[in-house]
DOPALUM-215511 format. One record per residue (C-alpha): y, x, z. Coordinates in steps of 0.001 Angstrom, whole numbers, padded with zeros to 6 digits, always signed. Layout:
# residues N
YXZ;...
# end
This chain:
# residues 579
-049896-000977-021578;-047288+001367-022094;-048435+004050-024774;-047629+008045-024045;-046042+010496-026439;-044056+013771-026821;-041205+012461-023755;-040702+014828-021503;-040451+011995-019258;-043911+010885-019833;-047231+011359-018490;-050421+012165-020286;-053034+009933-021393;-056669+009886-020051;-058811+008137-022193;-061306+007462-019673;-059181+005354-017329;-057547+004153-019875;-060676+002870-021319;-061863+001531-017547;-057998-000151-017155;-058354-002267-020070;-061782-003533-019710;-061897-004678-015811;-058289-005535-015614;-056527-008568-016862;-054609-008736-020140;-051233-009496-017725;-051959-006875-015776;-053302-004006-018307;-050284-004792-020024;-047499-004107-017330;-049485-000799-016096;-046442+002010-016431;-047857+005087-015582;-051029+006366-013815;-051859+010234-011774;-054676+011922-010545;-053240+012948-007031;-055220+013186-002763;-054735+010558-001323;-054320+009845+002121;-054434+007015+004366;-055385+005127+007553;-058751+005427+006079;-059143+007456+003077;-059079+011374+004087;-057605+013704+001425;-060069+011895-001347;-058685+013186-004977;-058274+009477-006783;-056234+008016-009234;-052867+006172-008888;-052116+003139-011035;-048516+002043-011592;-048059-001428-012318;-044267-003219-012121;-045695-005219-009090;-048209-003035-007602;-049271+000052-006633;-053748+000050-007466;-055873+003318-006550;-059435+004090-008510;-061783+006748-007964;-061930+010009-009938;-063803+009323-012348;-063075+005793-012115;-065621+002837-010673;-063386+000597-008904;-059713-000848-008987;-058559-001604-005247;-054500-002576-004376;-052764-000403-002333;-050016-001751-001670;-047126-004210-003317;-043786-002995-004039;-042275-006233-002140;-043648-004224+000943;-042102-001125+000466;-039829+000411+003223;-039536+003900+002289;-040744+006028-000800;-039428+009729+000168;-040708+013452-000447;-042221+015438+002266;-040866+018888+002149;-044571+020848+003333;-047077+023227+002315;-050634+020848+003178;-053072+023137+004918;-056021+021517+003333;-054825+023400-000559;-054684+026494-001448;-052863+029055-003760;-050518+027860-006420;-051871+023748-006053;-050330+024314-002483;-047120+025388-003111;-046462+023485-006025;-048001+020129-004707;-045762+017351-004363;-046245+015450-000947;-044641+011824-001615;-044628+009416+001585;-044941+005599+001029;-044109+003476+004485;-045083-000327+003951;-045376-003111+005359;-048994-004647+005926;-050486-007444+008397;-054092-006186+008220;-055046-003840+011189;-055576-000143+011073;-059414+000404+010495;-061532+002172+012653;-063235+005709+011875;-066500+004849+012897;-066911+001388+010772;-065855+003155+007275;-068739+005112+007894;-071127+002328+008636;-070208+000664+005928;-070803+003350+003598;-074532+003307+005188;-074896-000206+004780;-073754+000033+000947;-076731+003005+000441;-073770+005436+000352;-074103+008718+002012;-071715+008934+004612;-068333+010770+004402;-067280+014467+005799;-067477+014242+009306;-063958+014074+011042;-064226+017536+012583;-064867+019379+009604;-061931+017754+007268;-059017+019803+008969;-060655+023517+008202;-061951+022043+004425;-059710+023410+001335;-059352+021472-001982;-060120+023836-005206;-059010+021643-008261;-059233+023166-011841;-056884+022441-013833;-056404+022681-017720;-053637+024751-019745;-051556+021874-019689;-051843+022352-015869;-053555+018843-015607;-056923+018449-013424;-059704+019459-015134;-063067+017289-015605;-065722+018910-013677;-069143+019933-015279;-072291+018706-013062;-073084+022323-012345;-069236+022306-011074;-069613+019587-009110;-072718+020749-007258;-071124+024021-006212;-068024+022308-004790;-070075+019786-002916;-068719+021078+000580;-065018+021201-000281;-064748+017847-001444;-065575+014616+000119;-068676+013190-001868;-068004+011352-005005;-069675+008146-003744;-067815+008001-000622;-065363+007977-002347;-065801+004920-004646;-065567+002257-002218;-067243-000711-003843;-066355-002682-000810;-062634-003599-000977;-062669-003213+002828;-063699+000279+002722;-059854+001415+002092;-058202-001363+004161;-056897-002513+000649;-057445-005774-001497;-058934-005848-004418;-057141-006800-007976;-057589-010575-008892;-060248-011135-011436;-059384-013353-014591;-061237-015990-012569;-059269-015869-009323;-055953-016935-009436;-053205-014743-008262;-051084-015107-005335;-048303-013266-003146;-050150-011599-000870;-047473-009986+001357;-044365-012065+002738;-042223-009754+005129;-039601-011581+006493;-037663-008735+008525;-037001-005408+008578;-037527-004150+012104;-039946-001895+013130;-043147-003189+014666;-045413-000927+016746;-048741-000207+017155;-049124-000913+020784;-047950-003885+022787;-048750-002176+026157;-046010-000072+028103;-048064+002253+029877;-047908+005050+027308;-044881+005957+025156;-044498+004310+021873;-044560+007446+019887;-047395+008785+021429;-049581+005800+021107;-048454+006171+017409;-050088+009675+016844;-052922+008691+018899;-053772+006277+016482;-052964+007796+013449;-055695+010535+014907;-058475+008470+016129;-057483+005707+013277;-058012+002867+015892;-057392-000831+015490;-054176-001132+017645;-053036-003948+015939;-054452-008004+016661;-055137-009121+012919;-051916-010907+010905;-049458-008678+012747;-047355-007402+010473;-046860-003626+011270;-045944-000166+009276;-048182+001530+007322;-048207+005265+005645;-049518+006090+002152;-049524+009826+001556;-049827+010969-002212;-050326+014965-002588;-049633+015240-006297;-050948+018628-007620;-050009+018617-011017;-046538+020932-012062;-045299+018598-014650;-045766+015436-012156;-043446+012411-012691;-045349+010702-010299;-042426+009910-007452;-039986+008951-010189;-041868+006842-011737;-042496+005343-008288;-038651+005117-007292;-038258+003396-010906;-040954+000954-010206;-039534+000235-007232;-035936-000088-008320;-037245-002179-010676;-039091-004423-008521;-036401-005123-005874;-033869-005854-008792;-036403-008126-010268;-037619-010103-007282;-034020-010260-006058;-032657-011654-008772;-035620-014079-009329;-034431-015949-006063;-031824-017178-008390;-033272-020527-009911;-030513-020455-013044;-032303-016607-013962;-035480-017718-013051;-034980-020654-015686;-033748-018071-018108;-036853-015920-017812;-039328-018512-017646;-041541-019363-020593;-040023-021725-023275;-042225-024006-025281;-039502-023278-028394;-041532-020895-031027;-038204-019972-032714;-038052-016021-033700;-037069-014267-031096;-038512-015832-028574;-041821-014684-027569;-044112-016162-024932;-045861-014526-022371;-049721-013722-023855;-048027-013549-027325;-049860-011228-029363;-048360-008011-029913;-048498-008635-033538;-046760-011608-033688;-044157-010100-030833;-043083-007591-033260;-042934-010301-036939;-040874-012418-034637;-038705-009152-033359;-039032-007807-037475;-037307-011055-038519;-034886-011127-035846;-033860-007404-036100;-033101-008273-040322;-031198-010480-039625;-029015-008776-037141;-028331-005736-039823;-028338-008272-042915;-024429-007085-044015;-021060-009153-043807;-022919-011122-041145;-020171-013426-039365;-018757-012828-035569;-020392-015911-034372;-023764-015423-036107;-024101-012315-034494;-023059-013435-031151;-025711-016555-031327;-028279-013528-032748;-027849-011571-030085;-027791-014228-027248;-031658-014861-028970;-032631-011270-028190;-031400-010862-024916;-033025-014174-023355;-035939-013047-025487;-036157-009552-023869;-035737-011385-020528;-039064-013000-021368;-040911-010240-022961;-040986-006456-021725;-042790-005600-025210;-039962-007039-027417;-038175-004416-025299;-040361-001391-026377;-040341-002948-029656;-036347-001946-029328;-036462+001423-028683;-038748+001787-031643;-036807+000225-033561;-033748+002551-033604;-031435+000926-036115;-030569-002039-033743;-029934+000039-030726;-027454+002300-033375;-025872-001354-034788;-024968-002356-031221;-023442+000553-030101;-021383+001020-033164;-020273-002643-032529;-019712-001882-029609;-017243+000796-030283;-015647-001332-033203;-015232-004358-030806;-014311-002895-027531;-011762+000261-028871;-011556+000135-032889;-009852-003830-033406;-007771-003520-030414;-004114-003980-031449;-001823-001586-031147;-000506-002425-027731;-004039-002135-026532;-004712-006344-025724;-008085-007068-025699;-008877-010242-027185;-011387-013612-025854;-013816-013015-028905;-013820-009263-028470;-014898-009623-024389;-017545-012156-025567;-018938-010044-027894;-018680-007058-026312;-020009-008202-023194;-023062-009731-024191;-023858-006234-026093;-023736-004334-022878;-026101-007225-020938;-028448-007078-024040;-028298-003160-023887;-029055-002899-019982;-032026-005553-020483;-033477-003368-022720;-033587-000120-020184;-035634-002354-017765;-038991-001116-016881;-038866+000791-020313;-039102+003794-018942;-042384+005262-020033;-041733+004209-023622;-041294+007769-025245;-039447+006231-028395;-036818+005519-025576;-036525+008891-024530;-036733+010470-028221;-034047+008071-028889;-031469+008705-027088;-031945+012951-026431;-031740+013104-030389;-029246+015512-031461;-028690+016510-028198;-027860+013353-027062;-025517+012336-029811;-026491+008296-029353;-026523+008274-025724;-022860+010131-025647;-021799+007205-028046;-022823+004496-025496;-021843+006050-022532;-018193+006608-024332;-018078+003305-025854;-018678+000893-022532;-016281+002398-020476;-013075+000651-020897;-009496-000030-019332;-009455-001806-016214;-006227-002826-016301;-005665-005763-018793;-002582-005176-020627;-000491-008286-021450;+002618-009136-023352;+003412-011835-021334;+004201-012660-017719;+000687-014451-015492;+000041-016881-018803;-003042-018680-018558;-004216-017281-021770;-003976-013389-019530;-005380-015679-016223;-008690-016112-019075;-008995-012778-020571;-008867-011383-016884;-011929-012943-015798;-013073-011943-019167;-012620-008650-018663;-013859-009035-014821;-016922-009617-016299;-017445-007154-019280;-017028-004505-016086;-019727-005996-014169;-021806-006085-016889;-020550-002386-018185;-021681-001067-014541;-025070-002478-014984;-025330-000570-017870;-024441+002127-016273;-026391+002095-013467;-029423+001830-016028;-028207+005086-017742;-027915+007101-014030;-031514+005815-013564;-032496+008143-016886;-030261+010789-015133;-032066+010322-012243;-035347+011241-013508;-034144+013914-016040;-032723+015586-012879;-035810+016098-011482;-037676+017406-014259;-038052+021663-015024;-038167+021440-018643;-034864+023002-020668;-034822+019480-022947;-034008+017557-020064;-031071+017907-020507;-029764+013721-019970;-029084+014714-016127;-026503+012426-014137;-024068+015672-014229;-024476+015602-017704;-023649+011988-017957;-021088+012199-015647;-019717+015038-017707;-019739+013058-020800;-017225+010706-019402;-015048+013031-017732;-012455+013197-020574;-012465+009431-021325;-008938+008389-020898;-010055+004976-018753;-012618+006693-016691;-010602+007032-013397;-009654+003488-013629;-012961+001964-014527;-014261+003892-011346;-011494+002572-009041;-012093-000923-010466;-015559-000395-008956;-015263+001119-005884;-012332-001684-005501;-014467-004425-005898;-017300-002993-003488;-014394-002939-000743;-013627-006671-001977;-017300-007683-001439;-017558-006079+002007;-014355-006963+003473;-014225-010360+003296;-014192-012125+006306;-016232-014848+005674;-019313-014922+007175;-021189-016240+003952;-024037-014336+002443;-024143-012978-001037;-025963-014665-004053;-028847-012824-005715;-027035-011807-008561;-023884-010522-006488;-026490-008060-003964;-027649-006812-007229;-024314-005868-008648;-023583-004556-005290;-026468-002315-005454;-025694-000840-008804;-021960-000184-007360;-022960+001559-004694;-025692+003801-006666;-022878+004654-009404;-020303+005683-006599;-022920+007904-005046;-023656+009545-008129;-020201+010022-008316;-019563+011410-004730;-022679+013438-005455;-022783+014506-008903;-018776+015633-009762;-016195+017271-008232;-013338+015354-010015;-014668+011963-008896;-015804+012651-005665;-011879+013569-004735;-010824+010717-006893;-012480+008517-004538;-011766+009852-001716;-008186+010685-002252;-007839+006896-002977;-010062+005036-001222;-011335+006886+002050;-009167+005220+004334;-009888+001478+002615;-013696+002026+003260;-013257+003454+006777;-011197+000289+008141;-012770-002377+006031;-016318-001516+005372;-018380-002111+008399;-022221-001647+008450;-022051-005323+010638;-020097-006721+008029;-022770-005378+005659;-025742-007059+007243;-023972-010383+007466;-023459-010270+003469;-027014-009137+002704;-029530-012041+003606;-032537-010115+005052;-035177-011886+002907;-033489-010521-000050;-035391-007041-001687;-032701-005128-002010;-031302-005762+001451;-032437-002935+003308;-031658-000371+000085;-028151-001400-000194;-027581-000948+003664;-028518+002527+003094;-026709+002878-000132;-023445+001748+001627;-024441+004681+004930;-023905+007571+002413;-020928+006375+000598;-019331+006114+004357;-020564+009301+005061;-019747+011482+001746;-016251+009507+002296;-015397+010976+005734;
# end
């Protein structure tokens, strides 16, 4: 599990879960938890109970508060929407009120909406007293303490007992029985796992089939009686209401990173040549760690792998077979990749080879070279690996804010480069090579960036003054590079490329992906600077009016793909900021 710090970024440790997480969960599981929040909770089923949320890569888990039980709420695969709620609930009071953070979570689920009256029986038939009657939750306030740190408080017995009739009671709210929530309970190292969810479109599916009454209305009706609509194994929407109380929550970014994650994960995992590259290898050489690989052996193998990538006068091709080790072995291993950001000398070594092999050998006409692209391209791949679902590590953060972000400025300065190969010669097939070279360093140099605006992202939304690795800030960074224009138009080009072609044929995995990231760095653009917004659409808002078309759009992004439905969206606001 990923271990908290001083990152701003981060969220605080409770021993106590912590504790409960590691013993009744599975070593797989424990270990990919990101981030967990005390928060209300409200669903279908479970009226504004204070619980805990659990943030796995896969999965989203809710436990009681304290903790008994683990139950699944949901899997990311499901995931329609994960939005904030601009409101003031009426069931808080004083400064938890207006500081509360109301995130919405819209999902996809095939079991049917449980009924009001059966949660309660079941609680009787468990020998658990019986939750707040209906007509008494909408006029009941929630009073939670909270420490100096403005985090929720334990409550004394004596506490407890005096706020008895504000707050559901604690065993109502534990929910031994998985069905108590509507949720499924987390695979025990006995079971074996499966997928549990398989959506296959994206349209919306109601909770009536009858056309007497108007859809919407049959909606609210059952939201407020919380009536089984729905024939079991029809897949339909669900909500998932989180009312996080605490000031310093990071508890919606770290659920748009999970889910970012996810949907660039699965999506790419429908490619069987990544899928090969990230499976588990029976070769034991360093560098390569296997999944349920100690932590102590992950980091000799990384130890011995990370001395000989500094060992000096080390040869271009050792170093490019070195680093082709680490990335396939951070494909495998998401510790290896905290085990980078610990390690800061290797993150420093790439980037400064990065500078010396993308801008400091060039000649001085400015030709790139075959070695240099190689070289420099697998740096950037092996650099983006290493931001995946590495979020929570706070040697990460620490990293890269040092010296007021004196590292990160280096990377973000160092990747971008000229998009325009410049040649001595006239359409040689030596230039035809290094252009489809340099094609993809790019598209590798955008994921990159992509997984730097994702850090911007979440610094954006966070109060504190040493925060200060904002996309504006990034954005700002590159604003004097010379190449920074071009590199954007190359981008924006290429999404017009991708979306305009006539032919009807879908995109691969990998190519939706890269879309995605293409569309989220010309947003940030549109949204985030001045300079680049009328860049883009001084050049190119007449190219995406007549040959982007949202049809077109659909046709290119198979609907059983993740990151479908995102993209589609993605591509809406670049059409509309363009206009």
């Amino acid at each position: 599990m990923a271990r908290t710090g001083s990152g701003a970024l981060l969220w605080r440790r409770n021993m106590k879960l912590d504790t409960f997480l590691k013993r009744n969960t599975e070593r797989a599981v424990y270990e990919r938890i990101r981030a967990y929040e005390p928060c209300v909770v409200i669903s279908e089923t479970v009226k504004k109970v204070y619980m805990h949320v659990v943030l796995s890569d896969e999965r989203v888990y809710l436990t009681e508060y304290p903790p008994r039980t683990l139950t699944e709420a949901f899997n990311f695969r499901c995931v329609r929407h994960i939005e904030l709620v601009n409101d003031l609930p009426d069931f808080l009071h004083g400064k938890d009120r207006e500081r509360c953070q109301h995130i919405l979570i819209t999902y996809i689920t095939d079991k049917p909406a449980a009924r009001g009256r059966d949660w309660l029986r079941r609680d009787r038939r468990a020998g658990l007293r019986p939750a707040t009657p209906a007509s008494r939750r909408p006029s009941d306030c929630l009073t939670i303490p909270h420490t100096l740190g403005g985090y929720p408080a334990q409550r004394s017995p004596s506490e407890s007992a005096t706020e008895h009739h504000m707050l559901p009671p604690p065993r109502s709210a534990s929910c031994p029985n998985p069905d108590t929530l509507g949720l499924l309970r987390i695979p025990h190292p006995a079971s074996t796992a499966s997928s549990l969810y398989s959506p296959t479109s994206n349209h919306r599916l109601f909770l009536s089939d009858t056309g007497q009454v108007p859809r919407k209305l049959i909606t609210v009706l059952s939201r407020l009686l919380g009536r089984d609509c729905v024939n079991s194994g029809e897949e339909r929407e669900a909500e998932l209401h989180l009312y996080a109380v605490s000031p310093t929550s990071r508890l919606y970014l770290h659920l748009q990173s999970s889910w970012n994650s996810f949907i660039i994960r699965s999506t790419l995992s429908l490619d069987p040549l990544y899928r090969r590259r990230c499976s588990a290898s029976s070769d034991s050489s360093p560098g390569k760690a296997l999944p349920g690989i100690s932590w102590e052996r992950t980091a000799h193998l990384f130890a011995q792998l990370s001395s000989e990538l500094l060992q000096e006068g080390i040869g271009v091709e050792s170093l490019y077979l070195l680093l082709q080790e680490l990335s396939t072995a951070a494909h495998r291993n998401i510790a290896l990749r905290r085990l980078f950001w610990r390690s800061s000398e290797v993150c420093v070594f790439l980037v400064q080879t990065l500078e010396e092999s993308l801008h400091g050998c060039q000649s001085l006409h400015g030709v790139y070279t075959a070695d240099q692209l190689l070289l420099s391209t697998l740096i950037v791949q092996t650099l983006a690996v290493m931001f995946r679902e590495t979020e929570v590590e706070p040697a990460r953060f620490n990293l890269l804010s040092a010296k007021k972000g004196a590292l990160a400025s280096r990377m973000l300065l160092a990747l971008i480069c000229d998009a325009e190969l410049q040649t001595q010669k006239q359409r040689s097939l030596v230039d035809c090579e290094l252009q489809a070279l340099l094609a993809e360093y790019l598209d590798s140099a955008c994921s990159l960036l992509f997984e730097l605006l994702l850090l911007g992202h979440e610094a954006s939304r966070c109060s504190l003054t040493e925060n200060f690795l904002s996309v504006g800030w990034i954005l700002r960074v590159l604003q004097p590079h010379p190449h920074l224009m071009s590199f954007v138009s190359h981008q924006a080009q290429q999404v017009i490329v991708v979306l305009s072609d006539l032919q009807d044929s879908p995109l691969a995995p990998s190519q939706s992906v890269l879309l995605f990231q293409r569309c989220r760095l010309l947003l940030a653009c549109l949204q985030y600077n001045n300079l680049l917004a009328q860049h883009l659409r001084s050049h190119f808002r007449e190219e995406f009016r007549y040959f982007v078309k949202l049809s077109c759009v659909e046709v290119k992004l198979p609907p059983h793909y993740p990151i479908s439905p995102p993209t589609l969206r993605l591509v809406e606001q670049i059409l509309t900021l363009l206009k």
